[in-house]
C-alpha positions as CSV (number, residue, x, y, z in Angstrom):
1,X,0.0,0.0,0.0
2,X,1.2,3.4,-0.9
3,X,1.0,6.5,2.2
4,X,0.2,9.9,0.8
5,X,2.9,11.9,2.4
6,X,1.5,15.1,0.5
7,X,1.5,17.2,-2.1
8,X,1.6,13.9,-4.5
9,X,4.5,12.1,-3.0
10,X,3.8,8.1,-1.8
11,X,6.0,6.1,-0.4
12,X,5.3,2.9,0.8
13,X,3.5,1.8,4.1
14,X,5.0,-1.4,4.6
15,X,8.5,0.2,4.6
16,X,7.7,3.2,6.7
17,X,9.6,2.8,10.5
18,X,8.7,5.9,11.8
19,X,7.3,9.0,11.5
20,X,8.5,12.0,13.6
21,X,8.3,16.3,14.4
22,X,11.9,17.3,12.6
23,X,12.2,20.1,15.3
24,X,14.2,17.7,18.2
25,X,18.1,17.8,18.5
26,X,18.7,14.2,17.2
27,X,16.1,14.4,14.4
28,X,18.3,17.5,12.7
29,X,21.6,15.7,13.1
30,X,19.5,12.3,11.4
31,X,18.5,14.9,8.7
32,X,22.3,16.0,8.6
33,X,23.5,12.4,8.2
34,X,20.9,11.1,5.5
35,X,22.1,14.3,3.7
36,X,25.7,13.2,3.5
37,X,25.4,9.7,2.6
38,X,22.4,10.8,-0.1
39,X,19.9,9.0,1.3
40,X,17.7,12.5,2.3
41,X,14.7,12.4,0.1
42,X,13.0,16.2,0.3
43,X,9.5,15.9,-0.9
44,X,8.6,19.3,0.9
45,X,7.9,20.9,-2.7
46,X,9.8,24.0,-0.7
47,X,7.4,24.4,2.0
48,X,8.3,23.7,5.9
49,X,9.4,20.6,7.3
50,X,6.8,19.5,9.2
51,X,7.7,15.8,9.6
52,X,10.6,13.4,8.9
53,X,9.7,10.0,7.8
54,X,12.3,7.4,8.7
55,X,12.1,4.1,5.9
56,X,13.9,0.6,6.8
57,X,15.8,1.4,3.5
58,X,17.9,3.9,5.6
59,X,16.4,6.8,3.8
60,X,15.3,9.8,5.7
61,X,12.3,11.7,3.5
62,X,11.2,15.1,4.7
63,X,7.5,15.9,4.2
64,X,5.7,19.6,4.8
65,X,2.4,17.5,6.3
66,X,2.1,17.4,9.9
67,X,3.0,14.1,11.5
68,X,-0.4,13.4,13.1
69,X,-1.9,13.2,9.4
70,X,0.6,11.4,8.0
71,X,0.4,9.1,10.8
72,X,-4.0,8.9,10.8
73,X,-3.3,8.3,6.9
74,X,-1.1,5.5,7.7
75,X,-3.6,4.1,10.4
76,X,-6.5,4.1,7.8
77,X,-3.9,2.5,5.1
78,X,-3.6,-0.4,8.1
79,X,-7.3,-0.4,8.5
80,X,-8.2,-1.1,4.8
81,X,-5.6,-3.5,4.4
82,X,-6.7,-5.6,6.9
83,X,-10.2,-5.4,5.7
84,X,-9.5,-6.5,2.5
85,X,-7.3,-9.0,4.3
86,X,-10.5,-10.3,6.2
């Protein structure tokens, strides 16, 4: 299943490890590090960072959606997977 991170960017669901507020300490230097080993994926379209989205591929992908959306979209990509699951 694909996860609307916003303004037409998807990534996948299933890949997705977390979803976090970029303004914390660790999450900048995180940002600093993907940046340096090109794995930083900025799908901001130029707007604010509002979230970092952390994938199990080691990428870091910076979104300008709130993390609570991102994270209710995921939760109702979960839900109707497992309904079709059902």
């Amino acid at each position: 299943m694909l996860l609307n991170i916003g303004y037409g960017n998807f990534v996948m669901a299933s890949r997705v490890i977390s979803i976090v507020s970029p303004s914390a300490a660790p999450m900048k230097k995180l940002r600093d590090l993907a940046g340096n080993v090109n794995k930083l994926v900025d799908a901001t379209h130029g707007r604010r960072t509002r979230s970092i989205i952390v994938m199990d591929s080691d990428h870091v992908i910076l979104s300008a959606i709130n993390p609570e959306t991102i994270a209710s979209r995921f939760a109702s990509e979960e839900g109707d997977s497992e309904a079709l699951e059902s």
